[in-house]
C-alpha positions as CSV (number, residue, x, y, z in Angstrom):
1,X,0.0,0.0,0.0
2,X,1.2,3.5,-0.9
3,X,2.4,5.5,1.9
4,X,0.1,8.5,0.9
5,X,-2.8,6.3,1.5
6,X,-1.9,4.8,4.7
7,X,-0.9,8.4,6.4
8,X,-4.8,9.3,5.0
9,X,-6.5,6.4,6.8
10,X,-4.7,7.3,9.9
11,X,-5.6,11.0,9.5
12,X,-9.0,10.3,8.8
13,X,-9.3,7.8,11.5
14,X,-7.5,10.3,14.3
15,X,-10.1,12.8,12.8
16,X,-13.5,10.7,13.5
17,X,-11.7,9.8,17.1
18,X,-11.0,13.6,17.9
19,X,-14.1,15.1,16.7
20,X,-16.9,12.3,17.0
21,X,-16.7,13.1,13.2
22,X,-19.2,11.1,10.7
23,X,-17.7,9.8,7.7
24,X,-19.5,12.2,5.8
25,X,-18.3,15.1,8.2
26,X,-14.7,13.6,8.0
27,X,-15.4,13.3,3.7
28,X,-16.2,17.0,3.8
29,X,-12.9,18.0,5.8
30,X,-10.7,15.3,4.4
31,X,-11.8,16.4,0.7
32,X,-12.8,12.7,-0.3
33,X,-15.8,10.4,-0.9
34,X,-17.6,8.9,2.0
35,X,-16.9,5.5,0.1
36,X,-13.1,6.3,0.5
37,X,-13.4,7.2,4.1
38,X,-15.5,4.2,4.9
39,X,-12.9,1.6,3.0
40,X,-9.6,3.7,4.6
41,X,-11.3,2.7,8.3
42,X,-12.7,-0.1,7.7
43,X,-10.4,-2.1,4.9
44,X,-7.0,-0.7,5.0
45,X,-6.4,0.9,8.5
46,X,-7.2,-2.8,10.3
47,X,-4.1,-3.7,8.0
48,X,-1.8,-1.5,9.1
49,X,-3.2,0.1,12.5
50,X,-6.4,-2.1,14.0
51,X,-6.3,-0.9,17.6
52,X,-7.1,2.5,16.0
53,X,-9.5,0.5,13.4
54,X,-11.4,-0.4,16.2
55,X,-11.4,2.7,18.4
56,X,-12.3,4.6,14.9
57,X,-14.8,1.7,14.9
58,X,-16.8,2.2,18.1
59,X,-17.1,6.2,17.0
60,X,-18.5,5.2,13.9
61,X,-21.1,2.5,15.1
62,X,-21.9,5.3,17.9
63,X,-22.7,7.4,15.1
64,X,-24.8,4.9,13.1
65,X,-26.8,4.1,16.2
66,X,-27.7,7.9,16.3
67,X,-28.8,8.0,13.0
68,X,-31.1,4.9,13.7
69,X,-32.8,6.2,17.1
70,X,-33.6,9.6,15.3
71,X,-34.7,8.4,12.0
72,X,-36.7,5.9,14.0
73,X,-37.9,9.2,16.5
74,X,-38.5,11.4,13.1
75,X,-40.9,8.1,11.2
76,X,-43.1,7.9,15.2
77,X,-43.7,11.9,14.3
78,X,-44.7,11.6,10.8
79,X,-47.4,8.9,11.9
80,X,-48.8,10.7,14.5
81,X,-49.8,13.7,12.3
């Protein structure tokens, strides 16, 4: 693997850990697809650095839950109406 692209999965991964980032918050800042993001973390960092894999792991399934619990919050509001 390319040293360019290793550095970048650890950047993006220190990024998400720091900041609670999304993937698509840490796309936006990081100036690359979510679909990069997502295969840096979850592909090529576990190679190369999985203790920060998995801690950049628990951020993101923290994040996902989220997602679920107010999408799931937002569809209980729409049928109420």
């Amino acid at each position: 693997m390319k040293d360019y692209i290793e550095e970048r999965a650890i950047e993006a991964a220190n990024y998400i850990i720091d900041t609670r980032a999304t993937v698509r918050q840490t796309a936006d800042k990081m100036g690359i697809s979510k679909s990069m993001v997502h295969k840096d973390i979850t592909e090529r960092l576990v190679r190369i650095r999985p203790m920060l894999a998995a801690q950049a792991r628990v951020v993101l399934d923290a994040n996902k839950a989220e997602r679920h619990i107010c999408l799931l919050y937002t569809s209980d509001a729409a049928d109420e109406l």
